[in-house]
C-alpha positions in Angstrom: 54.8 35.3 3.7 53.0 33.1 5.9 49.8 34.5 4.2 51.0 34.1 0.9 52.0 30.5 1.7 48.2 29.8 3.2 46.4 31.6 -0.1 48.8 28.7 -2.3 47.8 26.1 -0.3 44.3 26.9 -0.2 44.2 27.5 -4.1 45.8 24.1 -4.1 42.6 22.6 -2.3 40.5 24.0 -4.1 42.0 22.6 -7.5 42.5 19.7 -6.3 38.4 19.6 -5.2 37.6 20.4 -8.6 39.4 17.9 -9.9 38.3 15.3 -7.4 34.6 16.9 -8.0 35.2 16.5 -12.0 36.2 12.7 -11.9 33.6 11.6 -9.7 31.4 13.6 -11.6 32.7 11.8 -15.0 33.0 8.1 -13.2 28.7 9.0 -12.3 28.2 9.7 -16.1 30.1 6.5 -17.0 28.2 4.4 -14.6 25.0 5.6 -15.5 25.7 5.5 -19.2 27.2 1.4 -18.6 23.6 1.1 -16.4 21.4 2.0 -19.4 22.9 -0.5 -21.8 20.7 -3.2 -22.8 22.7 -6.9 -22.5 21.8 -10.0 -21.8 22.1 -11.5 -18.1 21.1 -14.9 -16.8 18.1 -15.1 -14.3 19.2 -17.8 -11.8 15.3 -19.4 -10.8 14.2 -21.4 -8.0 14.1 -25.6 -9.0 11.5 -26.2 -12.0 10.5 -22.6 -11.6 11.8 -21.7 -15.2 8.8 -21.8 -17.1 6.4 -19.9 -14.3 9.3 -17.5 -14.0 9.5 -16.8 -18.0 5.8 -16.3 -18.1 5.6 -13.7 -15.4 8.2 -12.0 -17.2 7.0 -11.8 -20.0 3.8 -10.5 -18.4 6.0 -7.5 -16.9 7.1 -6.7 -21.1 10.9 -8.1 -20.1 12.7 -9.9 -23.0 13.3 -13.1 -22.2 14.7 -16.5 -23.6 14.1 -19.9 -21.8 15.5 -22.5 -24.7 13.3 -25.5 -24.0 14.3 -29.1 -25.7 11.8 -31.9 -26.0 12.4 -35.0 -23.7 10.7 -38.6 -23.3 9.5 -39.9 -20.0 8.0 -43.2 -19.4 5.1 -43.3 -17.3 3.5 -46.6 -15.8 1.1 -47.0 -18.6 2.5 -44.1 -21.2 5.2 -42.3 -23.0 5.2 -38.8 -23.2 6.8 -35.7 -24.2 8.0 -32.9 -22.3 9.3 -29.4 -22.9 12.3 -29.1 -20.3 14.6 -26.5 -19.7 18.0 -26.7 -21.9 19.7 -25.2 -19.2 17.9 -26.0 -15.8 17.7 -23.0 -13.1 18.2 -20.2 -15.8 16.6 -18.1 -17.6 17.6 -15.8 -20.1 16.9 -11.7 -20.0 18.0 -9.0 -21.9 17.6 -5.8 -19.7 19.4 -2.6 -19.1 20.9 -3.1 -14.8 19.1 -0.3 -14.4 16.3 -2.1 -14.7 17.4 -5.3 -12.9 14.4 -4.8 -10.0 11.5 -5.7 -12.6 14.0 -9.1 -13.2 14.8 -9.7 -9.3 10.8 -9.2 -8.0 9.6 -12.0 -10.2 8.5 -14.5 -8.0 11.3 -17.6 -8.3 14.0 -15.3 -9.2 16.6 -15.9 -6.6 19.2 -13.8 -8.8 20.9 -12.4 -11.3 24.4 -14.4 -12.0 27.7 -12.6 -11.6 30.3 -11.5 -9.7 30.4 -9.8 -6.1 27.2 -9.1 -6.0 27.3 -7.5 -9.4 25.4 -9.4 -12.7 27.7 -10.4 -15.1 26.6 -10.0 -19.0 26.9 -12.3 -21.3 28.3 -12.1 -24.9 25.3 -10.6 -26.8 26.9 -11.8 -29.9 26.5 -15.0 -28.7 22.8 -15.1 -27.2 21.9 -13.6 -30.7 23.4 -16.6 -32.5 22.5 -19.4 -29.8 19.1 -18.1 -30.2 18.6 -17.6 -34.0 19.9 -20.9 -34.0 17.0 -22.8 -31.8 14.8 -21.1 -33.6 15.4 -22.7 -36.6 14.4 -25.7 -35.3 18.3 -27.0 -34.1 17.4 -30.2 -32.2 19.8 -29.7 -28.6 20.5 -32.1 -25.4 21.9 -30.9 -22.1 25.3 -32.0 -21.6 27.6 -32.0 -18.5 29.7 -28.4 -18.9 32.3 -28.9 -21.2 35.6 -26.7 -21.8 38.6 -28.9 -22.9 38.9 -30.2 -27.2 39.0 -28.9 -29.9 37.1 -25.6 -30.7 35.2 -25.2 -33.8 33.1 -22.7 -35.3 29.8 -23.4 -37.5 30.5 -22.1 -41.3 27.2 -23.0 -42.8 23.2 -24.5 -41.8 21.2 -23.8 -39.6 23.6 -23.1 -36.5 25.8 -20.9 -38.8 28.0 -18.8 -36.4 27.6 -21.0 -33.1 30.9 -21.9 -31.6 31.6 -25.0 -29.4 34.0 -27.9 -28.7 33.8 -31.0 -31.2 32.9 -34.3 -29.8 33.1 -37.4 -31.7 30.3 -40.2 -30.6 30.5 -43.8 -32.9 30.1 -41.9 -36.1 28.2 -38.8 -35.7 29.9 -35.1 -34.7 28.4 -33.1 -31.9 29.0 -29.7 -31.1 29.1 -29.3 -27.7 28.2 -25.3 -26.8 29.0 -24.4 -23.5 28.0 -20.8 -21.8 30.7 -20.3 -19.1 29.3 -18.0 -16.8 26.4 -20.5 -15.7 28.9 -23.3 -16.3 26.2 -25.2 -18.5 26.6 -26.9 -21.9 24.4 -28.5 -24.6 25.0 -30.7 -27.3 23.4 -30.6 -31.2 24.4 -33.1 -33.7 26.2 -31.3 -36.7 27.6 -32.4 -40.4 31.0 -32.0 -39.8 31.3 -30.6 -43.3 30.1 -27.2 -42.0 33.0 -26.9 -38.9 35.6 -24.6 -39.2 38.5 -24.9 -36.4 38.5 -22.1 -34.6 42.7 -20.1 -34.0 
């Protein structure tokens, strides 16, 4: 008996090892499969290190997005134009984590945003659109991150597809398109003709 009751409990051991063995062995494959997909992340730079931290980048043959928008400064003697970052301290990469190292070793890189020490992705859908849009020439403006009003969705032009909050200023419409997980917004005048509310 008592040998027949050790020979259950050791086949029990070993099934349940095999088991254990077979979902850590599945949870690796999943993992390394999630590490392999190519999304877009946001680069978190040192202050005004955007630009030098987009060039190096794409020195290393790493998709990258820095949206630039062109600002006015007065000097003493002299106005002049200036590319500036849309959304200062970020850059935008489109990597697989499993190559997150060629991201993190660029010089002015202090991270990649996200949670617990893991990067977050952001919606690719939306990078594709918010992109596709500024290159089309979309005139945008920082604005301070915005959440609350009413959401709408662009139907037609230029920025068809891009998704915001509507803002009313005297009598122009401005979408205000906010990315949550760097808790930045812009603003681009629209013709409130091609809004859609959003359910």
């Amino acid at each position: 008996m008592t040998g027949e009751t050790g020979n259950r409990a050791i086949t029990r051991h070993a099934l349940r090892a095999t088991l254990e063995q077979g979902a850590v062995k599945q949870l690796c494959e999943t993992i390394s499969v999630e590490l392999r997909e190519i999304h877009w992340y946001a680069a978190y730079t040192s202050a005004n290190h955007e630009k030098r931290v987009a060039e190096q980048l794409s020195q290393r043959r790493v998709e990258c997005f820095l949206p630039l928008y062109e600002s006015v400064r007065r000097w003493k003697d002299r106005r002049v134009k200036l590319k500036m970052p849309l959304f200062p301290g970020y850059v935008f990469v489109r990597i697989a984590l499993i190559d997150r190292l060629c991201v993190q070793q660029v010089r002015g890189v202090a991270r990649l945003v996200g949670f617990g020490g893991m990067p977050a992705a952001l919606p690719d859908e939306e990078m594709r659109v918010l992109q596709a849009s500024l290159e089309r020439g979309v005139r945008a403006k920082p604005h301070p991150f915005l959440t609350v009003g009413m959401r709408v969705r662009v139907k037609g032009g230029p920025m068809v597809g891009l998704q915001g909050i509507l803002k009313r200023r005297k009598s122009k419409a401005r979408l205000i398109v906010s990315i949550e997980l760097i808790q930045s917004s812009m603003a681009v005048e629209v013709d409130e003709s091609d809004l859609e509310p959003m359910a």
